[in-house]
PLY file of the C-alpha trace (Angstrom):
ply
format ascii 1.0
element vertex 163
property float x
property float y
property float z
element edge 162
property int vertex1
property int vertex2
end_header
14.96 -19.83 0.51
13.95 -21.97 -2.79
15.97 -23.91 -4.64
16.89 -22.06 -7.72
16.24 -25.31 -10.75
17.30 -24.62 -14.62
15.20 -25.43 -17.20
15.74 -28.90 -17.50
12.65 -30.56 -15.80
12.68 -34.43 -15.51
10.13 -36.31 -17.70
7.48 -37.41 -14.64
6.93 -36.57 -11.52
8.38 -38.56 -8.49
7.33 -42.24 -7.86
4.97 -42.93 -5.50
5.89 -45.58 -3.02
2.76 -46.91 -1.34
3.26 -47.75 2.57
5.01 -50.16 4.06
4.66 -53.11 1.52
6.03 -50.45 -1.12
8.82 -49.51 0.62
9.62 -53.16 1.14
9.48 -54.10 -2.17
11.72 -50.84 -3.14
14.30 -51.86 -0.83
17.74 -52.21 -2.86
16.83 -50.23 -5.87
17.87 -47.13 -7.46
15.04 -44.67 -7.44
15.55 -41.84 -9.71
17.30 -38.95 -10.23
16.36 -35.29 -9.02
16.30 -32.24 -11.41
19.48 -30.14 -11.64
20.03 -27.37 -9.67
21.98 -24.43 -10.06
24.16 -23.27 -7.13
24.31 -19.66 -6.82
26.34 -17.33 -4.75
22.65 -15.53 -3.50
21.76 -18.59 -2.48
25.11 -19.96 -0.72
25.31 -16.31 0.96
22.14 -16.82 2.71
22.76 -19.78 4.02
25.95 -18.71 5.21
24.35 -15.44 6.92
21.37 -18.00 8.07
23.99 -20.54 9.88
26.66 -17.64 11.06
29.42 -19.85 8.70
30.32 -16.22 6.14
33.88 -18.02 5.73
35.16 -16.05 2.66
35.62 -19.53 0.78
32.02 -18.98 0.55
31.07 -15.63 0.59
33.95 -13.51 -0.50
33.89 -14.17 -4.35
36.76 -11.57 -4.91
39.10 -13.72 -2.55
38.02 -17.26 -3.67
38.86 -16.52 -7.06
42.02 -16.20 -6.29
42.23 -19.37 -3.77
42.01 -23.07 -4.29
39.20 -23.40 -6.15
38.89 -20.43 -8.26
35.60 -19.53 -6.93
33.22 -19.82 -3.95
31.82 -23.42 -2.80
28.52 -23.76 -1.96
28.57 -25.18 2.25
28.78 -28.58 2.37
25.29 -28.52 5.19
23.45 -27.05 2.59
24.10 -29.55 0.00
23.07 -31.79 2.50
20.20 -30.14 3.62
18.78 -30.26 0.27
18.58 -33.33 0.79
15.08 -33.64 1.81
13.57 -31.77 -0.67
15.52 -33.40 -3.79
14.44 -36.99 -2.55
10.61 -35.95 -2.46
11.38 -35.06 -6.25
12.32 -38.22 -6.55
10.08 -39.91 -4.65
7.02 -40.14 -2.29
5.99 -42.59 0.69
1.80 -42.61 1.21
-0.04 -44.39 3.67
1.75 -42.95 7.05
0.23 -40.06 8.57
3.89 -39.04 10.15
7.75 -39.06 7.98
10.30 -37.83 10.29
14.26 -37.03 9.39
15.47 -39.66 11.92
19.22 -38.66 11.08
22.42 -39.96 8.98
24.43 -42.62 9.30
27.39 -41.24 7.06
28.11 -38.47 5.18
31.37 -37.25 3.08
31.79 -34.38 1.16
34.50 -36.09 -1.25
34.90 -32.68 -3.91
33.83 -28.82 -3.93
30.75 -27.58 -5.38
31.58 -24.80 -6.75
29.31 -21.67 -7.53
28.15 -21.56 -10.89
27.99 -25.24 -11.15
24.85 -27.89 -11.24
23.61 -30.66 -9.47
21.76 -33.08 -9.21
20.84 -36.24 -6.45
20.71 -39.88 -7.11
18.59 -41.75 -4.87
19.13 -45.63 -3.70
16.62 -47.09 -1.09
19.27 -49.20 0.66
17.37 -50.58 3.83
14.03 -50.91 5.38
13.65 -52.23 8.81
10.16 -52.03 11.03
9.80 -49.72 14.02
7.01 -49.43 16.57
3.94 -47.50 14.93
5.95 -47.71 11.36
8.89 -48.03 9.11
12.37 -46.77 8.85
14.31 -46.35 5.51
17.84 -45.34 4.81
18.96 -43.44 1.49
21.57 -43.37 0.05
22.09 -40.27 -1.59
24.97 -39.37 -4.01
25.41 -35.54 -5.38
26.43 -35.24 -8.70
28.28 -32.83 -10.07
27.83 -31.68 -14.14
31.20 -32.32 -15.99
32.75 -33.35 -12.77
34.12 -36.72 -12.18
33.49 -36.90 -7.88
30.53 -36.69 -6.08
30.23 -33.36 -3.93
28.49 -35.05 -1.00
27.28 -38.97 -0.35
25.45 -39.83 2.56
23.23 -42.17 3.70
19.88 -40.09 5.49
17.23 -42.44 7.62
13.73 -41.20 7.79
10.77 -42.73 10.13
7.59 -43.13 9.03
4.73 -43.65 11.55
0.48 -44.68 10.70
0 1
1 2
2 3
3 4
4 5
5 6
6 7
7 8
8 9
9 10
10 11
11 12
12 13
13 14
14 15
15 16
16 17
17 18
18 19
19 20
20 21
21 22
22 23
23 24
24 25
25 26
26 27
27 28
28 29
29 30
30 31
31 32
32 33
33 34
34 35
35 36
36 37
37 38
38 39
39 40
40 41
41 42
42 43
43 44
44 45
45 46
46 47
47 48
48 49
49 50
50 51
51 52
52 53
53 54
54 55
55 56
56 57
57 58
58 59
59 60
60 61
61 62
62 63
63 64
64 65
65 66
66 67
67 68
68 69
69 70
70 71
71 72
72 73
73 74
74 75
75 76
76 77
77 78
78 79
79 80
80 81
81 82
82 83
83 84
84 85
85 86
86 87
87 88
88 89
89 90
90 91
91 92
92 93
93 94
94 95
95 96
96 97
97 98
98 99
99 100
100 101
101 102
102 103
103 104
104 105
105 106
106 107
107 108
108 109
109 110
110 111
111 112
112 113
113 114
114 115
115 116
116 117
117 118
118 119
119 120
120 121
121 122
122 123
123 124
124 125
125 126
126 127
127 128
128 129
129 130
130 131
131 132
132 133
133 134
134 135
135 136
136 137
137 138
138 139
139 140
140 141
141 142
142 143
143 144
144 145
145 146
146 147
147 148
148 149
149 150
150 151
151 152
152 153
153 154
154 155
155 156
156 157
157 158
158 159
159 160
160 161
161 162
């Protein structure tokens, strides 16, 4: 599954944050933005068919537009799961031969994302402590939605790196 992006394309590519020193140094700053991306009801049904969640809230466009929302809502997991992909757009950590997803330390999903809507992911690196053989770094990582005035998901996502 790709992520389906519009035509807006940001002006550079991701910064490059160079080891351990860099990631220091980056430590509570806002890095960037990601490009926008489209949500899509192809894309929200296979996730749903993927994960076994085919609630009809996101699958069943004929009932949602008739529910709260007026339409489908892309899962909240696969907002999040994007997660990974949107911060590399962002940004880039060299000079470890291993990054792991270590795991979250807090995620809401304060407002629907709606099909037919865009996003797009602010990064902040918030914290970088040392670990045995490397570094870990916590995001924070807020979702914005276009024309919308709440975030659909914030969280906060650790990742190791190891040399």
């Amino acid at each position: 599954m790709s992520l389906e992006t519009s035509t807006t394309t940001r002006s550079s590519g991701p910064i490059v944050i160079a080891g351990l020193d860099g990631l220091r140094a980056r430590a509570g700053t806002k890095l960037g933005v990601s490009d926008w991306v489209d949500v899509t009801q192809r894309v929200v049904t296979t996730f749903a068919q993927l994960t076994g969640d085919e609630q009809w809230i996101h699958v069943d466009s004929e009932r949602a537009r008739n529910g709260q929302y007026g339409t489908t809502i892309q899962h909240g997991f696969l907002t999040l799961g994007m997660s990974t992909g949107l911060l590399w757009s962002v940004c880039t950590v060299s000079g470890f031969n291993v990054i792991l997803h270590y795991g979250l330390n807090k995620v809401r999903f304060p407002a629907p994302l709606k099909v037919g809507a865009r996003t797009r992911m602010h990064a902040e690196l918030v914290e970088v402590t040392e670990v045995s053989g490397g570094a870990q770094a916590v995001y924070h990582l807020t979702y914005e939605v276009e024309n919308e005035p709440k975030p659909c998901c914030v969280a906060d996502v650790v990742f190791r790196y190891y040399t």
